[in-house]
C-alpha positions in Angstrom: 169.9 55.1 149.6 169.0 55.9 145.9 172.2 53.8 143.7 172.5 56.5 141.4 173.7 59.1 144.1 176.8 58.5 146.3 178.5 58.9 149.3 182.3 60.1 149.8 184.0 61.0 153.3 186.5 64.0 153.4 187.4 65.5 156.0 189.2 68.6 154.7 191.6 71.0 157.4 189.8 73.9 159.1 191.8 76.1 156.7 191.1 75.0 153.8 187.5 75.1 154.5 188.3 78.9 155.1 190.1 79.6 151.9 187.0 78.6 149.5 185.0 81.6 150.0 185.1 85.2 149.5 183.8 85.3 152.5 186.4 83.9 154.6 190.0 84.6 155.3 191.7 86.8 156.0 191.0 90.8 155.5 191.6 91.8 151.9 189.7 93.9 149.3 187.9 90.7 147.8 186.7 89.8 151.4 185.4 93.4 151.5 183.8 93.5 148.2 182.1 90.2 149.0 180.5 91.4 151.9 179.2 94.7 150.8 177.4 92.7 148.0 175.7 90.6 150.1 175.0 93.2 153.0 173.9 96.1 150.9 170.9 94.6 149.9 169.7 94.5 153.4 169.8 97.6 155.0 166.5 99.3 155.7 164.8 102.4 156.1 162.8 102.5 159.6 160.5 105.6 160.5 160.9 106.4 164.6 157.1 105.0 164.6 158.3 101.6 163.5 160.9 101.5 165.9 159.2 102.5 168.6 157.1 99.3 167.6 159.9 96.7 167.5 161.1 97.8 170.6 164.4 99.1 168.7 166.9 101.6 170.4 169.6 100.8 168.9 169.4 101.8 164.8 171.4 104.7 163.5 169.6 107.9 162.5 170.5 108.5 159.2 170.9 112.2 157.9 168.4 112.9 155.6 165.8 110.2 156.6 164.6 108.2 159.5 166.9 104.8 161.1 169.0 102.5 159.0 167.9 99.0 160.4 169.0 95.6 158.7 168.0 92.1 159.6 169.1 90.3 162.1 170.0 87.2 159.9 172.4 89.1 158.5 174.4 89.9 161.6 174.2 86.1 162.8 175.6 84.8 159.1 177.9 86.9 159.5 179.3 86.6 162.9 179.2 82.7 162.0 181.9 83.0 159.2 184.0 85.1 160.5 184.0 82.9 163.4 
């Protein structure tokens, strides 16, 4: 172990851990805000051609212009904070 770097064991309470994010806890605008940042970045435009390719049935058509798609890792992080 490098001597200029060290080590220190905490072991915070699962709530705590929750509270020091925007991402977590429970609903409110912030938690709402924080989200839509990160997610709106990811949405995609999909032609029926490409989603015919991926194997996709499940995208949204979107009014004025082919699917709204958005990446999977996305979903995953995600479901794995708000779980």
């Amino acid at each position: 172990m490098n001597k200029d770097v060290g080590y220190e064991d905490e072991n915070p309470d699962h709530d705590s851990l929750m509270m020091m994010s925007d991402f977590t806890g429970p609903p409110r605008p912030q938690l709402d805000e924080a989200w839509h940042r990160l997610l709106s970045r990811t949405m995609i435009r999909f032609s029926a051609e490409e989603l015919k390719l991926a194997g996709n049935s499940t995208s949204v058509r979107h009014k004025d212009w082919g699917y709204v798609g958005t990446l999977g890792v996305a979903h995953y992080l995600h479901c794995l904070i708000s779980s």
